[in-house]
C-alpha positions in Angstrom: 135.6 59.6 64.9 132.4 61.8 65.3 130.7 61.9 68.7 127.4 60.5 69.9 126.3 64.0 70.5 127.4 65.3 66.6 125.9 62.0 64.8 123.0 63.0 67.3 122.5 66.5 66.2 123.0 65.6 62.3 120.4 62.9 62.5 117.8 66.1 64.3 118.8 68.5 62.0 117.7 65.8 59.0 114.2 65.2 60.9 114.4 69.3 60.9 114.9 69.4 57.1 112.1 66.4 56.7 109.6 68.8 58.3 110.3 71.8 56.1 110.3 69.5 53.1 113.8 70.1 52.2 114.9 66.5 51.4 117.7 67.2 49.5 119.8 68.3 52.8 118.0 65.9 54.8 118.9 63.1 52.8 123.0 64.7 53.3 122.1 64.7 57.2 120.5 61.7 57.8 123.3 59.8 55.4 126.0 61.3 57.6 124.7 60.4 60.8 124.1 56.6 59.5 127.5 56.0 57.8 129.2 57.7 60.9 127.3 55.0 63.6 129.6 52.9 65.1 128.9 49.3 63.0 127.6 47.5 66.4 125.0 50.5 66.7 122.5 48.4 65.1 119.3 50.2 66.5 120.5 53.0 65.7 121.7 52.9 62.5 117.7 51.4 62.2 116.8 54.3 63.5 118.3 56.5 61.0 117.1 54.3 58.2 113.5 54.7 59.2 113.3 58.2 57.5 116.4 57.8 55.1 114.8 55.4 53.3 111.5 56.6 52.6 113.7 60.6 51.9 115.3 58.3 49.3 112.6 57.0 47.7 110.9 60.7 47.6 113.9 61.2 45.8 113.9 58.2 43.4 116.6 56.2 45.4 115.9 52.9 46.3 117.5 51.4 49.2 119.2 47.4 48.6 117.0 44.6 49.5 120.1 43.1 51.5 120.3 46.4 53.0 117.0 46.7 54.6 117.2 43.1 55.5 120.0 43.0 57.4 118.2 45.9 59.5 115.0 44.6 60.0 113.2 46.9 57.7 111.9 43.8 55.3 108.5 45.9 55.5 110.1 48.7 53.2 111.1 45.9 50.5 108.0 45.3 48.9 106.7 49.4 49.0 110.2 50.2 47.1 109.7 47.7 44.6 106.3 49.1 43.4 107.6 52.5 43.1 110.3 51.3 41.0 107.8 49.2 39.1 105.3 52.1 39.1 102.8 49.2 40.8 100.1 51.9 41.9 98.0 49.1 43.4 101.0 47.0 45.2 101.7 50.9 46.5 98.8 51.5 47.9 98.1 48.0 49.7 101.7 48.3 51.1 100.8 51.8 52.5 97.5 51.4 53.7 99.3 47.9 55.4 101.8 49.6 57.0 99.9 52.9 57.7 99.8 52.5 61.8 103.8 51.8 61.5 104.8 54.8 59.2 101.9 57.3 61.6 104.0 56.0 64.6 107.7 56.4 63.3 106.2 60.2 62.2 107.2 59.5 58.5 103.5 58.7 56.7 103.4 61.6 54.4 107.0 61.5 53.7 106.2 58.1 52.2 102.9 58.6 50.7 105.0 61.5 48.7 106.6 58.6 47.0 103.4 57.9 45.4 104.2 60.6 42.4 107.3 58.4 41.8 105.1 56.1 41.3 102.9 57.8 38.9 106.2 58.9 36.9 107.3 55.6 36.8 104.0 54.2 35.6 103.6 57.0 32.9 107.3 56.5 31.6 106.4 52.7 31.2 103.2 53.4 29.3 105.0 56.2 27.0 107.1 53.4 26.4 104.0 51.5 24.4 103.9 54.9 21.8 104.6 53.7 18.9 107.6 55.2 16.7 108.4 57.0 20.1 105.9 59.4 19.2 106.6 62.7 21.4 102.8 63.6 21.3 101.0 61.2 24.2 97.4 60.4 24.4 96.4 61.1 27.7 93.3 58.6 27.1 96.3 55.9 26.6 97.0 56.4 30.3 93.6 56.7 31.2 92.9 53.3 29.3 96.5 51.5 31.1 95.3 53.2 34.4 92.1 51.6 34.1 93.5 48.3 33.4 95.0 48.3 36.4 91.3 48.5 38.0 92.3 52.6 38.8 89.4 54.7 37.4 90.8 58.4 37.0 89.0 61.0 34.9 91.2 62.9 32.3 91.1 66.0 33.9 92.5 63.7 37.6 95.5 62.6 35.0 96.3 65.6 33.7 96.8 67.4 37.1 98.6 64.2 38.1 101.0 64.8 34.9 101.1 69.2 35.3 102.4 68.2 38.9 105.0 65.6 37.5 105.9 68.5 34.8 106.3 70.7 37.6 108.4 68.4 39.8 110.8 68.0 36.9 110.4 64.3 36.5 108.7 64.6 32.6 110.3 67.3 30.6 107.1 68.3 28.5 103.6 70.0 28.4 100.4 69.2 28.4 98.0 70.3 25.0 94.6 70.6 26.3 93.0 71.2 23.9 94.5 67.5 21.9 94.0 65.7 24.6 98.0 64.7 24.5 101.2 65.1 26.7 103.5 66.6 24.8 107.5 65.5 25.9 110.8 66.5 24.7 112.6 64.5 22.2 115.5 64.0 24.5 115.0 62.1 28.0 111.0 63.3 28.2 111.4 61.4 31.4 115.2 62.1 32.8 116.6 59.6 35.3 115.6 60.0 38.6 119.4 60.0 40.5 119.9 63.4 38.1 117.0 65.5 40.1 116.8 63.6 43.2 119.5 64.2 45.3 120.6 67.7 44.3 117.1 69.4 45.0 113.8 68.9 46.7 111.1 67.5 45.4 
């Protein structure tokens, strides 16, 4: 079996690839190191969950509730349910509540950079409401959802939001200015998330 010292060095080299934003190998590190801990090295196998799960989630992977139960990461149950909702409010309470925690483990931004699964997620639920699965989007139709949700974003806000999401790969479309609409591809305009996740960064 693998050594301390080379489960050691793979679960660095992941924090490494966290810091240079390349999630995609530091999801490969950090799964190695965890699936290679001896199964009585509870604290650390913790350990390595504390930035695996929130590289997941940046990725559109969401860990098992049993599994982050049985590791004493309940906290991360209720933040990975509202990005695979698209909750942008149960998102936000859950960060801003567990802020001091994520600053101290070093992983706040990774987490926060869930936030634009969020938005896809959201988006992809409201495109849903179309009628006729219309491929041309009124962005006002997300402004109008958004704002139902008590989230006051000006058009211009939602359609940077939606370039970045465009950008990222996670809506296969473009936006028309000028009509005010989001324009997505006939096939998969929102393609699932285990497809780009894990073989590139975000």
């Amino acid at each position: 079996p693998p050594s301390f010292l080379g489960r050691l060095a793979r679960y660095f080299t992941g924090r490494l690839a966290l810091l240079n934003s390349d999630f995609g190998a530091a999801e490969r590190q950090l799964s190695w190191a965890f699936e290679r801990c001896p199964r009585a090295a509870t604290g650390n196998k913790r350990l390595v969950l504390r930035y695996l799960v929130p590289v997941r989630l940046a990725l559109g992977v969401f860990a098992s509730e049993a599994l982050l139960r049985k590791y004493g990461l309940d906290y991360f149950v209720p933040l990975c349910r509202a990005v695979h909702r698209g909750d942008l409010n149960a998102f936000e309470e859950q960060l801003a509540t567990h802020q001091q925690r994520f600053i101290r483990h070093g992983s706040y931004l990774l987490v926060e950079r869930s936030k634009l699964i969020v938005y896809r997620n959201f988006f992809r639920r409201v495109a849903l409401l179309h009628p006729d699965k219309s491929t041309k989007l009124d962005i006002k139709r997300f402004q109008a959802c958004l704002k139902a949700t008590n989230t006051e974003m000006e058009v211009d806000e939602i359609e940077c939001i939606l370039a970045n999401l465009i950008y990222c790969g996670y809506i296969k479309g473009y936006i028309s200015h000028a009509h005010g609409k989001l324009v997505v591809s006939k096939g998969a305009p929102f393609p699932p998330l285990r497809e780009l996740g894990l073989t590139s960064a975000v």
